[in-house]
C-alpha positions in Angstrom: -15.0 17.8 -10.6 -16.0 14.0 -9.9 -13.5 11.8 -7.6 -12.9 9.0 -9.8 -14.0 5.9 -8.3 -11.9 2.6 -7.8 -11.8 -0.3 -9.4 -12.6 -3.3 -6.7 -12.2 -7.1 -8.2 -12.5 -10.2 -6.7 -10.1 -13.0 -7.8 -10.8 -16.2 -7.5 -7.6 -18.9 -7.5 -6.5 -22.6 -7.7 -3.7 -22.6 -5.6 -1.2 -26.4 -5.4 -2.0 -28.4 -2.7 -0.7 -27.8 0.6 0.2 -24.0 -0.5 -3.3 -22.1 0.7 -1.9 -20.5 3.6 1.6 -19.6 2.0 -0.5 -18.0 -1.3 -2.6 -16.1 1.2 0.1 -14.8 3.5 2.2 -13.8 0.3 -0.9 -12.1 -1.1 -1.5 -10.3 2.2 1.9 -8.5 1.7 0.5 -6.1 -1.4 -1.4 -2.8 -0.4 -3.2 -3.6 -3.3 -5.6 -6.5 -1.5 -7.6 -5.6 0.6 -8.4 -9.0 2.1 -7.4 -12.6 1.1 -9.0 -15.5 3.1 -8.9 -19.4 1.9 -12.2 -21.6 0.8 -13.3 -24.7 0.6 -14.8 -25.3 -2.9 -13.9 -25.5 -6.5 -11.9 -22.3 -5.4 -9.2 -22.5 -2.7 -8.5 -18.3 -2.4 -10.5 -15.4 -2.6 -8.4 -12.2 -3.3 -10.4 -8.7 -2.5 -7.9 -6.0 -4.9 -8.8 -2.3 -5.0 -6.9 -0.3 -7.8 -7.2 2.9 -9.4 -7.5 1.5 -13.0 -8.4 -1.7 -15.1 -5.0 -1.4 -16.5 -3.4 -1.1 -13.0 -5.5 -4.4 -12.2 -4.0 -6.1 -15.1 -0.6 -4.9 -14.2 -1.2 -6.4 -10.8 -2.6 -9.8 -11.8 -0.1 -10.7 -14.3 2.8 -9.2 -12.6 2.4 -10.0 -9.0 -0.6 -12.3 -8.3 -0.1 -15.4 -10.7 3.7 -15.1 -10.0 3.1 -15.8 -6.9 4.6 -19.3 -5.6 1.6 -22.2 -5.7 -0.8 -20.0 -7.7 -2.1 -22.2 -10.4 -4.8 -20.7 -11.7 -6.9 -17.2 -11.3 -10.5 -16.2 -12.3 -10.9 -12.4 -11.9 -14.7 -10.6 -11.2 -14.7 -7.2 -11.1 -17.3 -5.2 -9.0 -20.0 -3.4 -11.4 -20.5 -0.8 -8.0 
């Protein structure tokens, strides 16, 4: 029987001004990211999220990452590997 793999997505958010750090530390606090660090760019996070399932992903976006205080905007990309 085949281990099912993971799912790994990468989302990209628009966070308020002034709230990078806070969005990132909050983030940081899920066992569902794997690593969050802040850009400079069009972009001002990048979120690495490893789930077992697109639904669990979805769960997790809508539920915990765009509720999170300063998150304005996300842009998810999910790994085709």
């Amino acid at each position: 029987m085949a281990l099912k793999a993971m799912i790994i997505a990468y989302v990209l958010i628009i966070a308020k001004s002034g709230t990078e750090k806070s969005v990132v530390s909050e983030l940081k606090h899920y066992k569902e990211i794997v690593d969050a660090e802040i850009l400079y760019g069009e972009y001002d996070i990048l979120a690495k999220i490893k789930v077992k399932e697109i639904a669990d992903l979805n769960e997790f976006l809508l539920s915990k990452v765009r509720r999170v205080d300063g998150v304005e905007k996300t842009s998810t990309l999910i790994s085709a590997a």
